[in-house]
Residue frames as qw, qx, qy, qz and C-alpha x, y, z in Angstrom:
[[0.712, 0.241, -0.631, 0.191, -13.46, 13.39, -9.44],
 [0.049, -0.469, 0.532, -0.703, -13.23, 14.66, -6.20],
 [0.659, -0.205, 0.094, -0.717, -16.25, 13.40, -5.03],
 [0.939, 0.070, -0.279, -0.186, -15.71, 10.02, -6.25],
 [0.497, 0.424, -0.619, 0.437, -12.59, 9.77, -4.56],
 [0.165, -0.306, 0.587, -0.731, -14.51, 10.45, -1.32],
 [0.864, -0.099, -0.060, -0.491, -17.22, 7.94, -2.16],
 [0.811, 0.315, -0.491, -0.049, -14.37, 5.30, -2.40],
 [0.157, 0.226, -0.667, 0.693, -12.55, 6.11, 1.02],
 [0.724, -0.095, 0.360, -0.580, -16.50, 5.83, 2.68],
 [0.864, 0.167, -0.384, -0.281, -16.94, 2.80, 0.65],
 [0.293, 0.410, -0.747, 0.434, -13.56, 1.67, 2.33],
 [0.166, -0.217, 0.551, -0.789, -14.89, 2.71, 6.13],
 [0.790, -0.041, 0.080, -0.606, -18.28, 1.01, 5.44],
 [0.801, 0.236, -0.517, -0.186, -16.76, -2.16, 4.43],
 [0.431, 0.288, -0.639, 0.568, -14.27, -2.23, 7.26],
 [0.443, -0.670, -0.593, -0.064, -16.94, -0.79, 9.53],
 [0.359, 0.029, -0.221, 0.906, -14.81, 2.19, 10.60],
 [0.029, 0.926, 0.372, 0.058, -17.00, 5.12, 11.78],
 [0.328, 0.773, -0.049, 0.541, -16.06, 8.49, 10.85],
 [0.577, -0.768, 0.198, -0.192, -15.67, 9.35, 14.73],
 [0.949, -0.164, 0.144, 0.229, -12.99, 6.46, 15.22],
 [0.528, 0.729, 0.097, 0.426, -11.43, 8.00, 12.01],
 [0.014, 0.874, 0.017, 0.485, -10.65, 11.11, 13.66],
 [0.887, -0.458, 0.046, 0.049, -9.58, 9.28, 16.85],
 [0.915, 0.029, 0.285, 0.283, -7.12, 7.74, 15.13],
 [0.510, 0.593, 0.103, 0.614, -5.66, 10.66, 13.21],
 [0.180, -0.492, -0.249, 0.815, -5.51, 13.30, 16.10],
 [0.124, 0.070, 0.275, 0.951, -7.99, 15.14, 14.16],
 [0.391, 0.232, 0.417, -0.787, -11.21, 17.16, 15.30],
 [0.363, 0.278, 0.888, 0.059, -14.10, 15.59, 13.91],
 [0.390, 0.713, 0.328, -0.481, -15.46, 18.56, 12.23],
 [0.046, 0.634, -0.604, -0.480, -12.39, 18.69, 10.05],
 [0.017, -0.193, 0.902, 0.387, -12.79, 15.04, 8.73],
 [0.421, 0.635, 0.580, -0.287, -16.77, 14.77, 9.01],
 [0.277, 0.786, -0.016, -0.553, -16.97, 18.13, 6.99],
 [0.205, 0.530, -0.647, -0.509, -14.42, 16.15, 4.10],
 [0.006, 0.107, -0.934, -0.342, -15.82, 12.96, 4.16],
 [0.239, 0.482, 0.550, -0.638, -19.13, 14.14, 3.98],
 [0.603, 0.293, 0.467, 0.576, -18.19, 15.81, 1.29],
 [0.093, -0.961, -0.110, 0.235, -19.11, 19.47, 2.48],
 [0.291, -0.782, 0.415, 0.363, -15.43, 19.93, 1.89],
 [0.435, 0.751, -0.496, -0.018, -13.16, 18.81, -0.41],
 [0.922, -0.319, -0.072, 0.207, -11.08, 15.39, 0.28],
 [0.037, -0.908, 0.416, 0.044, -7.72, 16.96, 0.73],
 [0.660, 0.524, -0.489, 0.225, -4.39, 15.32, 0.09],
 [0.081, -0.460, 0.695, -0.547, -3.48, 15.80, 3.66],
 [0.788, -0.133, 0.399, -0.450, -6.30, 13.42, 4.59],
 [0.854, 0.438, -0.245, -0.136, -5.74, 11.12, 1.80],
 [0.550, 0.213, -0.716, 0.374, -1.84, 10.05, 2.90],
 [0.431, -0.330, 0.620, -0.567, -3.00, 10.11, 7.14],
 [0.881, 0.016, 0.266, -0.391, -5.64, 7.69, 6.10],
 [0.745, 0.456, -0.487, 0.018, -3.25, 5.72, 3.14],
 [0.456, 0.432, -0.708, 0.323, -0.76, 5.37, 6.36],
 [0.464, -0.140, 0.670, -0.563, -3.06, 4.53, 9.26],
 [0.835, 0.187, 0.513, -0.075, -4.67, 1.57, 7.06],
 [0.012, -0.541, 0.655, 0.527, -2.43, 0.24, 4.80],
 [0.272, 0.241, 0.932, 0.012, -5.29, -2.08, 3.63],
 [0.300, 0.785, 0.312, -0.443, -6.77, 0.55, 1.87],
 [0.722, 0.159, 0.441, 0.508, -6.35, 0.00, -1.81],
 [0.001, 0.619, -0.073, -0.782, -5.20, 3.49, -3.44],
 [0.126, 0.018, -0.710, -0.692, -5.62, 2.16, -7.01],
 [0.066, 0.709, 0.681, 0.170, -9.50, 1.63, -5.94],
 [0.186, -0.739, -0.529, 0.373, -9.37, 4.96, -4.49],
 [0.021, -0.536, 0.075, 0.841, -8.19, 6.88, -6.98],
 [0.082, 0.133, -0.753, -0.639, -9.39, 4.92, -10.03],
 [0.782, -0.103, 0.166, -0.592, -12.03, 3.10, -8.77],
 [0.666, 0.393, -0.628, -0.091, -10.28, -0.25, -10.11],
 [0.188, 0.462, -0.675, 0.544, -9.85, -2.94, -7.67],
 [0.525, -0.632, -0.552, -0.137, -11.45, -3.59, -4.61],
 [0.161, -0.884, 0.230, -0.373, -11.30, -0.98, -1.51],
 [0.362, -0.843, 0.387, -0.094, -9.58, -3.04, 0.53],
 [0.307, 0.622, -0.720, -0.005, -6.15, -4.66, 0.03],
 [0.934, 0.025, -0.355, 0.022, -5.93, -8.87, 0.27],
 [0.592, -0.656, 0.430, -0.184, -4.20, -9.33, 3.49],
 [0.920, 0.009, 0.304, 0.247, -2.31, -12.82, 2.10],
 [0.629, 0.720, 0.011, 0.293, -0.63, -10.25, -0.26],
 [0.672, -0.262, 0.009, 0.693, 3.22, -10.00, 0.21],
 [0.151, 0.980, -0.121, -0.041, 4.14, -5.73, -0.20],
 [0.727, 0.257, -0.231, 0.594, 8.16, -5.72, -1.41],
 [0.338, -0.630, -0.131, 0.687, 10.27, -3.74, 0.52],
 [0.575, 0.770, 0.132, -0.242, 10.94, -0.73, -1.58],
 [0.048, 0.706, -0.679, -0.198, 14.71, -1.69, -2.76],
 [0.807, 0.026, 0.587, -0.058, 13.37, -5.38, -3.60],
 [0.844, 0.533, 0.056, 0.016, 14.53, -4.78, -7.24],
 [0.159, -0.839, 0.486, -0.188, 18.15, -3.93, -5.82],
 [0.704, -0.282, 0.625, -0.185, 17.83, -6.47, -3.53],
 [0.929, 0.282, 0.241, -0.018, 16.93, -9.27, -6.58],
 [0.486, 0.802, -0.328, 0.116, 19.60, -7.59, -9.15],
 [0.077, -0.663, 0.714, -0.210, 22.54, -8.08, -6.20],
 [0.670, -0.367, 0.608, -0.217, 21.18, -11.58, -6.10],
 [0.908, 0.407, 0.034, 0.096, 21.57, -12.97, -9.37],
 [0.336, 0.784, -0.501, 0.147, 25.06, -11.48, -9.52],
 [0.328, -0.521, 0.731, -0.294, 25.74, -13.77, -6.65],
 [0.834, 0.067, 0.516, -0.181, 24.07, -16.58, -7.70],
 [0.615, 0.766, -0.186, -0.004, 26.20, -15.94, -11.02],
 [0.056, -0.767, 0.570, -0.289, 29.06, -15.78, -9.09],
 [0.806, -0.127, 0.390, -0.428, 28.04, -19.20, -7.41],
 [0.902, 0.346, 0.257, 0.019, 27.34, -21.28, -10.69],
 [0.494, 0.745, -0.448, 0.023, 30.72, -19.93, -11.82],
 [0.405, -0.570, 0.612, -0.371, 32.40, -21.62, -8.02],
 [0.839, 0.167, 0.449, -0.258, 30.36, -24.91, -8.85],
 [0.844, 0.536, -0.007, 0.029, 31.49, -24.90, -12.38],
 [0.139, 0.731, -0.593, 0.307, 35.15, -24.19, -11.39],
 [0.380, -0.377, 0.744, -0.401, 34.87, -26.84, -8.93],
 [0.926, 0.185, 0.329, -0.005, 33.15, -29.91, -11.09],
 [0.596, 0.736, -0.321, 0.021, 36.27, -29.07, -13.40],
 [0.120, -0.643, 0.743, -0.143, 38.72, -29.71, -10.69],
 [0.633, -0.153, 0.682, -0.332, 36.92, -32.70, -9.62],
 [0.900, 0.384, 0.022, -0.203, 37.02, -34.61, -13.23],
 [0.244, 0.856, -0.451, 0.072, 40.44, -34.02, -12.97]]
């Protein structure tokens, strides 16, 4: 599985055109260290996996760990924050809260 997980992060870089050099740039990390993993000499580690997940956040993780997907993430797509179901929950209560104001107020006003 390993392997395939490192064909899917090249697949990524080839699509994007990233070279592996850049890569390494971009992480503060010697180039033998991330050649040698995405090469596959090595193991992909876990430590590479979240540097690279948070220097391109256009890098879909559900292709790269499943293969599902395409590698890289639709830019037009909206990411929630991560308290967006919070966020929604505290707004219906208000917008409850609202249609009760509205309905309290077309009562006065038949009056």
């Amino acid at each position: 599985m390993n392997e395939q997980i490192t064909e899917r992060v090249n697949d990524y870089l080839r699509i994007k055109n990233i070279k592996k050099v850049e890569v390494a740039k971009v992480l503060g990390w010697g180039q033998g260290k991330l050649i040698s993993q995405l090469n596959g000499t090595r193991g992909i580690s876990v430590e590479l996996l979240c540097a690279l997940f948070e220097k391109y956040p256009d890098m879909n993780k559900e292709y790269i760990f499943s293969g599902n997907g395409d590698p890289v993430l639709d830019a037009n797509l909206v990411s929630l924050p991560s308290d967006a179901l919070k966020q929604m929950e505290e707004m219906k209560i208000r917008l409850r809260e609202k249609d009760a104001q509205i309905k309290v107020l077309k009562s006065l006003i038949k009056k």
